[in-house]
C-alpha positions as CSV (number, residue, x, y, z in Angstrom):
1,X,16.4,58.2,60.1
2,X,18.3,61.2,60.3
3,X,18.4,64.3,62.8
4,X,20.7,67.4,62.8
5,X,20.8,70.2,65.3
6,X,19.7,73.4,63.9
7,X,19.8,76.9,65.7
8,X,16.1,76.6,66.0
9,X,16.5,72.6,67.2
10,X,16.9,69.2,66.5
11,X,15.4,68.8,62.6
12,X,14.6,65.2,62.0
13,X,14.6,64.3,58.3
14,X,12.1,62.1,57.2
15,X,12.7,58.1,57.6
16,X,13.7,56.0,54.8
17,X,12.3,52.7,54.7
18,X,14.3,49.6,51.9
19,X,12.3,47.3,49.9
20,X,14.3,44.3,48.9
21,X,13.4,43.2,45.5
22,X,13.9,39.6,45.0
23,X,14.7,39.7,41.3
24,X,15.3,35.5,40.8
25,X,11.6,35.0,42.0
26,X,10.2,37.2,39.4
27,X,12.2,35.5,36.7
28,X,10.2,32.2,37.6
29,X,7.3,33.0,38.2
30,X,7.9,35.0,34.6
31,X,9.1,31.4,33.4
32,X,6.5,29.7,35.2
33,X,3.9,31.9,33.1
34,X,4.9,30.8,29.9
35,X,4.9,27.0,30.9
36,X,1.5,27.6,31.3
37,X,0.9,29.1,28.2
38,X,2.6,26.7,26.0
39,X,1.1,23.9,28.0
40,X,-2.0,25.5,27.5
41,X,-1.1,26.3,23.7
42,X,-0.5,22.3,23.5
43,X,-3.0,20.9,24.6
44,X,-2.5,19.5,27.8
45,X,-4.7,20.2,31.4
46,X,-4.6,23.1,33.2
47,X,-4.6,21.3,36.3
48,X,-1.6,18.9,35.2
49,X,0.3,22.3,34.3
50,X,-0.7,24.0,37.7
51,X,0.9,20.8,39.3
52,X,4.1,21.1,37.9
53,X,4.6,25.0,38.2
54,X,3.6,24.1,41.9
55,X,6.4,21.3,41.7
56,X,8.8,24.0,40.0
57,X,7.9,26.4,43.3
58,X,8.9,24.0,46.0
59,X,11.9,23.3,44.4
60,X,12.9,26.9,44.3
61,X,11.8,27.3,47.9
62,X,14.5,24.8,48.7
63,X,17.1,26.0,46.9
64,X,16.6,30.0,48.5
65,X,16.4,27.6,51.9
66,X,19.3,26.4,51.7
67,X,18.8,22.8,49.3
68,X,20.8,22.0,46.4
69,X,20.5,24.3,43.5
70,X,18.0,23.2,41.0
71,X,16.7,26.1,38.8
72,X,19.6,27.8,37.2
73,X,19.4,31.8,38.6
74,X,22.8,32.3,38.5
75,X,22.6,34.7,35.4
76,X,19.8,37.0,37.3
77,X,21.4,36.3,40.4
78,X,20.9,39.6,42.1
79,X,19.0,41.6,44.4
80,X,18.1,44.8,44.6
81,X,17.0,47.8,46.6
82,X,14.4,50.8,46.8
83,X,14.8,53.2,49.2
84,X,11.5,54.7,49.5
85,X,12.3,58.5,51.3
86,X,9.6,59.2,52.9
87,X,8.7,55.8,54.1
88,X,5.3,54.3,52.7
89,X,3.3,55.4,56.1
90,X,0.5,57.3,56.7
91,X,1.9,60.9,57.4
92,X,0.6,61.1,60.4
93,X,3.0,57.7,61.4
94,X,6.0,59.8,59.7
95,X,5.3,62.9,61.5
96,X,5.0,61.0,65.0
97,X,8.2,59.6,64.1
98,X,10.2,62.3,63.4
99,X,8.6,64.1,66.6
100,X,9.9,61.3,68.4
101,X,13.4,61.1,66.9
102,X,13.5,65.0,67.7
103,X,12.9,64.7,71.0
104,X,15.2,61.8,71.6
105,X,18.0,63.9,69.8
106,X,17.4,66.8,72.5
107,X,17.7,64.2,75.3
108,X,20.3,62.2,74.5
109,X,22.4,63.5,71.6
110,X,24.4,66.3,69.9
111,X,25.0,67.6,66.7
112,X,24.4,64.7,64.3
113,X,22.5,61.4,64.9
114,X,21.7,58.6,62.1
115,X,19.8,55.5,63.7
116,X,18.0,52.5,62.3
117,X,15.5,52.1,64.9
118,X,12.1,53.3,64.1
């Protein structure tokens, strides 16, 4: 969130909001997929193959906690962002917003203020 002082007032830009993509989950759930699919392809049942892609799960949710490493990321091992500008709110949550930042501005600042706080 941005706002500039303007010879007609402080102008607050509209916010920004990040999305973190988490890029190593997608790629297992993508390998997960096709586990299925040749499990499925081969014969075996559904609910043995659900049990094991639920086994595969766990064991990546203890590797992003913290665990031992034990489903080899390392080549997508990245994250990345989206800077959605405006944010993804209803307008009428953006326009409150930059109201708000505006009048803030005027109160307590000068010329330039960037802050992360709505």
């Amino acid at each position: 969130m941005s706002v500039i002082d303007t010879p007609q007032g402080p102008l607050a830009l509209p916010p920004t909001q990040p999305e973190v993509l988490d890029i190593e989950k997608d790629v297992l759930e993508s390998d997960l997929e096709l586990e299925m699919w040749h499990g499925m392809r081969d014969g075996y049942r559904q609910q043995y193959i659900e049990l094991f892609n639920d086994k595969q799960r766990r064991r990546y949710q203890d590797t992003v906690s913290g665990g031992e490493v034990v489903y080899d990321v390392a080549r997508h091992a990245q994250q990345q962002v989206v800077w959605h500008t405006p944010a993804r709110l209803p307008e009428e949550v953006v326009h409150g917003i930059r109201r708000s930042a505006a009048k803030l501005f005027k109160v307590q600042f000068g010329d330039v203020q960037r802050g992360g706080w709505w």
